[in-house]
Structure formats: structure tokens, C-alpha cells
N, C-alpha and C positions, 0 to 999 in steps of 0.2 A: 805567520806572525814573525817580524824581523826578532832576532835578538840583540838584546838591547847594548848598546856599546858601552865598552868600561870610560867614554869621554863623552860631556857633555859640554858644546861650543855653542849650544843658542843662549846669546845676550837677553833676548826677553824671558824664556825658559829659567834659564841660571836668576835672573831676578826676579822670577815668581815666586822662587825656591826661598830665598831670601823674605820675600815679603810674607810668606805665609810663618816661617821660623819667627817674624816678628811679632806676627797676629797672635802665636799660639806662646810669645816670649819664652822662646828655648833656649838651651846656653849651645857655645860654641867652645870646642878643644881648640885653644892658641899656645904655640909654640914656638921659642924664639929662644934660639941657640941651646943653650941647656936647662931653659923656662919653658913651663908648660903647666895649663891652668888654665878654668874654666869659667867661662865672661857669659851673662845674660846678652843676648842680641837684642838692641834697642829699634834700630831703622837705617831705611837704605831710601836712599834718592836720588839715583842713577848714577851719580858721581863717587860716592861714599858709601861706606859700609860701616855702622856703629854700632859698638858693645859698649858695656857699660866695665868700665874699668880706673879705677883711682887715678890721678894725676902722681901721686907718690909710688903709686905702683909704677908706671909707665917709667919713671926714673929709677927707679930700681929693676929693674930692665934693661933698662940703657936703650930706650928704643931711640932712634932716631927718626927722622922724614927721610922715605928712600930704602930703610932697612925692611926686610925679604921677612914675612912670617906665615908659619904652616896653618894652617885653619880644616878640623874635622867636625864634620856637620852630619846629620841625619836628617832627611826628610822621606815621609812617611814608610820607615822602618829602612830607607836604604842609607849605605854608609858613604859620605863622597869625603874628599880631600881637594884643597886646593891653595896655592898660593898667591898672598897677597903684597902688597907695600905699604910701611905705615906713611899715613898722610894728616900727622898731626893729634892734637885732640883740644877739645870743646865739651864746656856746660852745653848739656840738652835738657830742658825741663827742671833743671836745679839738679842734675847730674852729669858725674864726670865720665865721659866716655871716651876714646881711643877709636881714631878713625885710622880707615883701611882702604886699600881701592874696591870695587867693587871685580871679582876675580871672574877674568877670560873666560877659564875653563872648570868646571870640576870633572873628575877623576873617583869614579868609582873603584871604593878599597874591598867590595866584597862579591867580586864576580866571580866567586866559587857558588855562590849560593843559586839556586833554582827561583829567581826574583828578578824574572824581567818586570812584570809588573805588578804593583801591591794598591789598591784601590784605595783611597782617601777614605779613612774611616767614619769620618764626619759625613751620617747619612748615607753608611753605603751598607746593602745588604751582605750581612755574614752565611758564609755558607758552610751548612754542616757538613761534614762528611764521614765515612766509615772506613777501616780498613784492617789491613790481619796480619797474621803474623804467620810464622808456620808451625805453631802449634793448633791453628784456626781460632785464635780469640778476636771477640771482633772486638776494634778501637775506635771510640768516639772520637773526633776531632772538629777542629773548624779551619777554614782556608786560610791560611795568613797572607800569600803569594804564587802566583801566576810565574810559570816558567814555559818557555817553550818546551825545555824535556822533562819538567816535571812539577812539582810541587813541594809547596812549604807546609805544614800545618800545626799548629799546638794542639794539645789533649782536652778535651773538656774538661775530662777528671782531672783537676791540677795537683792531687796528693799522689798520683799514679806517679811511679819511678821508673820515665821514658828507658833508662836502662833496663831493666828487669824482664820490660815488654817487645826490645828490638833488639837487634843484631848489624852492624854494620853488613849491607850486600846481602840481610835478607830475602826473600821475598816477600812481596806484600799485593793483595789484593786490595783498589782502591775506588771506592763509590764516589758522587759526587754530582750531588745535582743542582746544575745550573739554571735552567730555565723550565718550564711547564714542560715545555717538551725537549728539552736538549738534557741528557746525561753523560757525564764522563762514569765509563766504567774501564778499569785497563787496570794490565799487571802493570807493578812496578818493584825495584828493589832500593833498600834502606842506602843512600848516598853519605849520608850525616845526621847527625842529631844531638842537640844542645839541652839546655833545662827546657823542657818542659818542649821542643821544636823538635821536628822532625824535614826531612827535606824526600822526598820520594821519587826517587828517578823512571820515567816510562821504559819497557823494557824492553828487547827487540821484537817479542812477542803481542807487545799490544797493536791493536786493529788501526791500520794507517789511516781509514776513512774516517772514525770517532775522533782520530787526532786530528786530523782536518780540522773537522768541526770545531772542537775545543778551541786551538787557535785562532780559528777565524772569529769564535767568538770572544776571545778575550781582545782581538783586536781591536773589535767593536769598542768594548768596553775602555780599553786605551783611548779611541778615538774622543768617546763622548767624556772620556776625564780631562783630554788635552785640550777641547774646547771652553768644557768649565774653565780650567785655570786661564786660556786667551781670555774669556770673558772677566773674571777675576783680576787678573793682573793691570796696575797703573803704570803708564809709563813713566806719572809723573814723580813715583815713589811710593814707599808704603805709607806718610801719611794719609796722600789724598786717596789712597787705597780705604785707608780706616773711615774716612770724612763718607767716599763713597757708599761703604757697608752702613756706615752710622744714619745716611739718606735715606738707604733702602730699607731701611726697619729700626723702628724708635727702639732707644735703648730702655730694657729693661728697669723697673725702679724698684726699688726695696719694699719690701712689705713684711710691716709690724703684725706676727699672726698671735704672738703674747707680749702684751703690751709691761711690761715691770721690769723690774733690776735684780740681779744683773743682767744684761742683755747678752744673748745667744745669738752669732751673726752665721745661717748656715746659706753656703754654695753649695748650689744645687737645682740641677732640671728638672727635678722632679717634686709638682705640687704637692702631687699626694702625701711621696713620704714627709714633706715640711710640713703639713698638717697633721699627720699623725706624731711627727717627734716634738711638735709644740705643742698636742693633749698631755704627751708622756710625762714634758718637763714644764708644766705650768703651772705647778703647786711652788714650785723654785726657782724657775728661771722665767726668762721672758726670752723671748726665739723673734728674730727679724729675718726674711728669705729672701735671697737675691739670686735671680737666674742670671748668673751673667755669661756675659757672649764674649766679651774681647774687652782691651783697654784697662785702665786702671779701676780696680774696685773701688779704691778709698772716694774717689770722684762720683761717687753712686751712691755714695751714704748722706746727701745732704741732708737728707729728712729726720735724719736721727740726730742733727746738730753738728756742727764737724768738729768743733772743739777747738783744742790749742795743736792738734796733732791731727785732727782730720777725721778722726774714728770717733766722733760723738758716745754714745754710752754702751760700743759696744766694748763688752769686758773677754769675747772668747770669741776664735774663729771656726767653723766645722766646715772642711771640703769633703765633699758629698764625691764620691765615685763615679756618678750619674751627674757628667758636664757636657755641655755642648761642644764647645772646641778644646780647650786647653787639656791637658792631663792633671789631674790633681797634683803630682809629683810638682810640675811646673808652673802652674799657680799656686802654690806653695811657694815654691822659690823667688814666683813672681814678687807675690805681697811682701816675702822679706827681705831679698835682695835688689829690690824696686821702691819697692813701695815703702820702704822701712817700718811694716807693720809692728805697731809696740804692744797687740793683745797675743798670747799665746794662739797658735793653730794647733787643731787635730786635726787629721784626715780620718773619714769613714768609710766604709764599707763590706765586705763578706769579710767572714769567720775564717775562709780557704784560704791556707798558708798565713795565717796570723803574724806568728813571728818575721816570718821574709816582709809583710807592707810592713809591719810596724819598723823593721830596718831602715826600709828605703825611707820610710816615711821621718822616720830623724837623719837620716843621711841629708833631706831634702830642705834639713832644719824646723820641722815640726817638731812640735814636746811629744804626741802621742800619738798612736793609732786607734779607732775604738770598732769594734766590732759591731754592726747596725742591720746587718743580715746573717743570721733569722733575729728577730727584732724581741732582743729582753731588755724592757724598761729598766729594772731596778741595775742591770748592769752599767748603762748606756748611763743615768743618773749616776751612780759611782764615782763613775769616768771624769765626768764632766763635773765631779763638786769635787774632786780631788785633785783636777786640775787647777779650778780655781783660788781652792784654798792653799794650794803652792805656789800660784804667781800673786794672790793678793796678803799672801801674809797671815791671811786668818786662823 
């Protein structure tokens, strides 16, 4: 398995990266001279690259056409950098955005990390793993990244306080199974470790012929990810990217599972639980379910009347933890930095580390976080009439 270079020069590559950032509407780190500050990524069309950023801002900047700015992006979990030139800016869609070129090169800022490659988590199997420490406790984990000399992995347990359990330059014993028949077993010792991240380096002691294997099979797995994204990527841009995906599978429609007022709008892939949290809350609310996949929400609510604003009756939004592409954190952001959603959002999901979602989760401009696993009714109702009774005045 090559390791992976800290430059990345392929033109269609570099604008995969791009278009998928757009699918998934992530923001992008822009910097420009003693400004810096974080833009929703709208679309890219070979020529251009657009955020979404004010016209007033842009002048309060002082950008010019031709002036140099730094751009930091993440895709999937890797850090790149890269510069661009502003090339203007244009209404998109009844929005002000700030065009860029589309950049040469990106420049990986985190090739300290054991992260050649990190698998598209959309549909990709998680793989558990185990390992110790040198008191011999054994540590739950799961894979986060593929390295040629080692590995990444976060804790299952998320209340565990990765300090307490490691040591920089540890030892560590590391399980890991890959396939039916293929295992990674091999010492390693502790390189770094973050909240909740660990990185494990192979050590000179592991069996060279396993490491073999391991490699060759993560290359594999590179191979058949770099194919998907050839297959995936447009040359013509990321619209006719979205127009494509929109071909290939009808877009999801809304469905009223408790038909009354106030209307409860939950995002979310998963049926089951929107059938059980519209038994829970159907003495009070009324629950509407939209699995959605990409593109704008509010465009998907026609059934429910669009209104003067677009959002028909619904009065509340729930992002469900259980999304197909987007991160709640970023469709969150989406609906209110896009979409200028005007009902309150909460985000849902597990009770682990409570306080920390519920941070990100107003960071991210939601009003609340509510806890929906393990599943207490009269909580989850709480939540949800005392949200509303604080944006509606009641």
C-alpha cells in the first residue's frame, strides 16, 4: 500500500472532493489576510467554486478579483488546505455567494496522523476492534483509518477517559477483523491520542507477512472506493452531479404519520423509530417524516402547503442522528444557513455525552439537544412542548 502523499494534483479527484462537500453542504475555513471565517459550500462547475457569503461581507473584506485566499476543508475525516483567487460573486438560487477558482492542488495538513485511507462512511462497514494496554485491559474500539504503519480508532465506550486508559509509546495489543477470513492481529504502541481517538503504531515486532496482507487489503478497498467516486463524479459540475443522483432514485416525499397541529417535522432514516415517536407524541402533536438524501428540505414539504415561507404547518424541526448522507450537525446548519429555516430545530439522539451534543448542537444553531436513546416518552414530550411553548409565545 502506497502512502498517501501530503499533495493532491488530480483535477477530477480534487473536484470530486468538492462536489461531494457540496452534497453533504459543509462549510469551508476562508481566510483572507487577517479574516477568517466559515462559509456553507454551495457548488462547483469546473470553472468556479461557490460559498455562500454576503455581498456586504465580501466588502467588508475588501476582496477583490484576483486577491489570493486560504481555504480549509475536511473530507471524509481528512484535513486538506489549499489556495484559491477570488473570481467575483453572484446570486445563486436567491443567494449571495463569493466565487473562487476551483484550486490546483490540495495540501494535506494532517500527515502526522496514521490516515492514509478512511472509507466513506455512507455504507461502509464499521469495523470493531480490541486492544490493551499494559495493565492487560481489553479496549473496545472501532476502526476510524487505515495507515500503512498503523491505525486510528475511537473507544466504543465514549464516557471512558482515553487518558486514564493509555500512555503515549505504550504498548498495545491490537485485534481486528477484517474479513471472514483475513485478521489483523499485531503489537503496536500508543503514537497519539485525542478525545475520544487513538492512533496505534505497528511495531517492529509485528509479523511482516500479516502486514502484507492488511495492506494489500486495504488497497483493495482504496481501489474499489476510487472507482465509486470515478463513477460518482460529473465533469459537468455538481449540479448535473445532483440532477444525476435525483435520476437514479426518486426523491423521498414527506409522510404525515400524525396528521394535527402542531406539526412535528422529523429527519430521519429510520421508519421504525418515526413510527414509534408519532405513537409517543400523538395525543399533542402531529409528526410529519422525511428521509431525506440530499438537496434542499424546505423543497420536499410541498404536501404540507408551502406557505408564505415554504414550511407549510410545520411548527418544529427534529434531526434524527440516523441520516443517510449529511451529518446532523450540517443539516442543521444547512436548514438555517441555506435554507433560512424560521421553525426551531432540535437534534436527537443517544443520552452518551449529553452535554458535549447538546453544545455542538447550539454551536451548530439549534435551540436544543433531546435525548431519544433509551427512549422515555414523557421526557422526549417535555422537550418538545417546551420548546414550543418558548418560540410560540404560549
Amino acid at each position: 500500500m502506497a502512502k498517501s502523499s501530503a499533495l493532491l494534483e488530480d483535477g477530477p479527484a480534487i473536484r470530486g472532493i468538492l462536489q461531494r462537500l457540496c452534497l453533504a453542504g459543509a462549510r469551508l475555513e476562508v481566510a483572507y489576510k487577517s479574516q477568517r471565517a466559515g462559509f456553507p459550500i454551495l457548488t462547483e462547475d469546473g470553472e468556479h467554486l461557490a460559498f455562500r457569503m454576503a455581498f456586504e461581507e465580501i466588502g467588508a473584506w475588501g476582496l477583490r478579483p484576483g486577491e489570493y485566499l486560504a481555504i480549509k476543508l475536511k473530507d471524509r475525516g481528512l484535513d486538506y488546505e489549499c489556495v484559491v483567487s477570488h473570481a467575483g460573486q453572484e446570486v445563486q438560487d436567491r443567494v449571495e455567494a463569493c466565487l473562487v477558482t476551483i484550486p490546483r492542488v490540495l495540501r494535506r495538513s494532517d500527515m502526522h496522523r496514521l490516515a492514509d485511507f478512511i472509507p466513506d462512511r455512507e455504507g461502509a462497514q464499521a469495523h470493531a476492534a480490541t486492544f490493551t494496554n499494559t495493565r492487560n485491559a481489553l479496549i473496545d474500539g472501532t476502526v476510524q483509518s487505515f495507515g500503512e504503519e498503523g491505525l486510528e480508532l475511537v473507544l466504543r465506550n465514549t464516557k471512558q477517559d482515553i487518558r486514564e486508559l493509555l500512555r503515549m509509546g505504550e504498548e498495545s495489543l491490537l485485534d481486528v477483523p477484517l474479513e471472514d477470513n483475513l485478521r489483523l492481529r499485531a503489537p503496536t504502541t500508543v503514537a497519539y491520542f485525542g478525545e475520544n481517538l487513538v492512533g496505534l503504531r505497528f511495531s517492529k515486532q509485528a509479523d511482516t507477512k500479516m502486514l502484507d496482507r492488511y495492506r494489500s487489503w486495504v488497497q483493495d478497498q482504496q481501489v474499489r472506493q476510487a472507482q465509486q467516486d470515478r463513477e460518482a463524479f460529473s465533469p459537468q459540475g455538481f449540479q448535473e452531479a445532483t440532477a444525476r443522483l435525483n435520476r437514479a432514485a426518486a426523491m423521498p416525499m414527506v409522510k404525515v404519520l400524525v396528521d394535527r397541529d402542531p406539526l412535528v417535522l422529523l429527519l430521519t432514516e429510520k421508519e421504525d423509530f418515526a413510527h414509534r415517536l408519532g405513537e409517543a407524541l400523538s395525543r399533542k402533536f402531529g409528526l410529519a417524516m422525511l428521509d431525506h438524501i440530499k438537496g434542499p428540505v424546505k423543497a420536499q414539504l410541498r404536501d404540507l402547503g408551502v406557505g408564505e415561507e415554504g414550511w407549510g404547518r410545520v411548527r418544529l424541526v427534529v434531526i434524527h442522528n440516523q441520516l443517510r448522507l449529511a451529518s446532523p450537525l450540517e443539516l442543521c446548519r444547512q436548514l438555517l444557513d441555506q435554507e433560512g429555516c424560521p421553525v426551531p430545530v432540535v437534534l436527537a439522539g443517544t443520552e452518551e455525552d449529553e452535554a458535549k451534543k447538546r453544545h455542538h448542537a447550539l454551536t451548530a444553531g439549534a435551540v436544543d439537544y433531546v435525548a431519544v436513546e433509551p427512549f422515555r416518552i414523557l421526557a422526549i414530550l417535555r422537550k418538545l412542548d417546551e420548546t414550543l411553548r418558548l418560540f410560540e409565545g404560549t
